[in-house]
C-alpha positions in Angstrom: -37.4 7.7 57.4 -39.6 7.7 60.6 -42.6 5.9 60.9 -45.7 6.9 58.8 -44.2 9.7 57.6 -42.7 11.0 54.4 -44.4 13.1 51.1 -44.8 10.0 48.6 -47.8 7.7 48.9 -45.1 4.6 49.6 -42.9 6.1 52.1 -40.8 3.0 53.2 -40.2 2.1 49.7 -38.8 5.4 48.7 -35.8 4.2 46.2 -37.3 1.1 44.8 -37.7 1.3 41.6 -41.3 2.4 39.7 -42.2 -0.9 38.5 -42.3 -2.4 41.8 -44.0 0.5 43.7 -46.4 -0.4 40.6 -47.1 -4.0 42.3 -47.8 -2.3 45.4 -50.1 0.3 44.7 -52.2 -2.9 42.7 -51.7 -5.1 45.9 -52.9 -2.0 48.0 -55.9 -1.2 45.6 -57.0 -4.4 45.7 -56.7 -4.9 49.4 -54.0 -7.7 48.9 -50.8 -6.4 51.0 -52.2 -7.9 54.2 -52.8 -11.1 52.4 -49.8 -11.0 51.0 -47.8 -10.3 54.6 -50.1 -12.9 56.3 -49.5 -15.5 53.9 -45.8 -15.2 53.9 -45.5 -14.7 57.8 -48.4 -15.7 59.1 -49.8 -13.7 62.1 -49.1 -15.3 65.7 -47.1 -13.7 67.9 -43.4 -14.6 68.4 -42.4 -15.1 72.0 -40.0 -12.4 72.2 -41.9 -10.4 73.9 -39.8 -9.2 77.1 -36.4 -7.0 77.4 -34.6 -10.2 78.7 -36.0 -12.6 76.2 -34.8 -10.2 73.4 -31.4 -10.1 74.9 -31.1 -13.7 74.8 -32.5 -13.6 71.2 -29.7 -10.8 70.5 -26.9 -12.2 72.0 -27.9 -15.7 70.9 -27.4 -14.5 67.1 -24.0 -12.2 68.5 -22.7 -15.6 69.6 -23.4 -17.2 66.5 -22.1 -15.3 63.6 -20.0 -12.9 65.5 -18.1 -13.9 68.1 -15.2 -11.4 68.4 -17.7 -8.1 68.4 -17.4 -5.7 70.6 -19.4 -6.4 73.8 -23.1 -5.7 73.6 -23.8 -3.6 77.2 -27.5 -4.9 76.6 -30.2 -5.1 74.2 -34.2 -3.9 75.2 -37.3 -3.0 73.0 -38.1 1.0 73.2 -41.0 2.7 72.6 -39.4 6.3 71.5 -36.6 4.7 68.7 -39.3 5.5 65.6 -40.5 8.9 67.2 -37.6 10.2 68.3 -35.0 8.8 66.2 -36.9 8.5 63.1 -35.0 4.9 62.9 -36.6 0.8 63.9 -33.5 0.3 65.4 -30.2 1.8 67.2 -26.7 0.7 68.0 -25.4 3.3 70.9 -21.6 3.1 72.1 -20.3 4.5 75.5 -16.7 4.2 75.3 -14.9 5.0 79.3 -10.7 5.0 80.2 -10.5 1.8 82.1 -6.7 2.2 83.6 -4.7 2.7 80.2 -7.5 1.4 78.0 -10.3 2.4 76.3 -13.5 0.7 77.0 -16.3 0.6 74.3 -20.1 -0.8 75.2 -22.8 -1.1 73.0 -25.9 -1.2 73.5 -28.6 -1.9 71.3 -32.6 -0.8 71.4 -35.4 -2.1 69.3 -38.7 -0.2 68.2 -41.6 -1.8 70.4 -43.4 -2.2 66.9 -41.2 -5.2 66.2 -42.9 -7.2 69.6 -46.1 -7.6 67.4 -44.6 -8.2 64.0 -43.4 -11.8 62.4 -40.3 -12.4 63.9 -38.1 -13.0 60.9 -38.4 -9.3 60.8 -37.4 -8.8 64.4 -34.7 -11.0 63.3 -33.7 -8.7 60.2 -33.5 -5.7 62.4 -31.2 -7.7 65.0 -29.1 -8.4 61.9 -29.0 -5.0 60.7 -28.1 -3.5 64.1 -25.5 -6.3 65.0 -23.9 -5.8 61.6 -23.6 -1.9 63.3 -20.9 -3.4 66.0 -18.5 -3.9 63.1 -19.6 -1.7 59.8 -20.8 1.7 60.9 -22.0 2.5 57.4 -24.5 1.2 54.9 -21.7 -0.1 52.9 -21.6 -3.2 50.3 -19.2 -4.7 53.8 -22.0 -3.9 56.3 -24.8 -5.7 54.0 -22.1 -9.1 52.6 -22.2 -9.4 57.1 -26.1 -8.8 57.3 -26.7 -11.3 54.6 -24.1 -14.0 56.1 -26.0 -13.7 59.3 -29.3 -13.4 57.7 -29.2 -15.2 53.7 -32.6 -13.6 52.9 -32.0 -10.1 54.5 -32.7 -8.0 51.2 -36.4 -9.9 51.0 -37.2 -9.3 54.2 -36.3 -5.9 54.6 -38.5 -5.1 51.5 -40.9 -7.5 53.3 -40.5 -5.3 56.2 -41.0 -1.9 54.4 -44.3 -3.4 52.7 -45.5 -4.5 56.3 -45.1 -0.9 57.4 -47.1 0.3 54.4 -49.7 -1.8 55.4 -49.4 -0.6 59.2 -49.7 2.6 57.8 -52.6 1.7 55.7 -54.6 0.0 58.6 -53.6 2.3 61.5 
């Protein structure tokens, strides 16, 4: 799903069911969403502002909760991922024969949007593309490691999607 996109009026919470898209379109009517966000999250900026501060943030988290990953190559913010790539975030792997081995690097690259937004969701999205260096798929694995590194990651990716609406909304 790429940014602003998408046929339905509430393209970021295509899936959810119609009760709560219900909720949304009220909040959205009556000019609550932003209210909503600003009062859960707040709106100052996080620090994490520059390539190498993000990296730190990233492998900070890597360190954490997942010490015997795969090495991460490097970690930046880019300004193509949700143009492009139709994504918020994206693990890459270059894998090299290093003498009778092979050598896998990841590297991982974070939509420029997430500089402005609340940083529990720049924190969600670090989550979700860590949990990438072990689980490739969107499987019930990939989430149990997303929500031991992160214990409210299903809230704040819906929080997420609902802060895009409202980007999309106010843009």
């Amino acid at each position: 799903m790429g940014y602003f996109s998408g046929m339905s009026d509430l393209p970021f919470l295509a899936g959810y069911p119609e009760h709560l898209l219900i909720q949304v379109r009220e909040l959205i009517a009556a000019e609550g969403l932003g209210k909503l966000l600003e009062n859960r999250y707040g709106n100052k900026r996080h620090p994490i502002q520059s390539d190498k501060a993000l990296q730190s943030y990233v492998m900070d988290l890597k360190t954490r909760y997942m010490k015997n990953a795969p090495p991460l190559a490097g970690v930046s913010y880019d300004s193509t991922i949700g143009l492009t790539h139709n994504a918020l975030g994206l693990q890459t792997s270059a894998s090299r024969v290093q003498g009778a081995r092979l050598k896998a690097k990841a590297h991982i690259r974070i939509a420029t949007l997430f500089q402005d937004a609340p940083e529990p969701f720049l924190r969600m999205i670090a989550v979700h593309e860590l949990a990438h260096l072990r689980e490739k798929a969107h499987d019930k694995a990939f989430y149990q490691l997303c929500c031991h590194m992160e214990p409210h990651y299903h809230q704040l990716e819906f929080d997420l999607r609902l802060y895009l609406t409202h980007l999309q909304r106010t843009a």
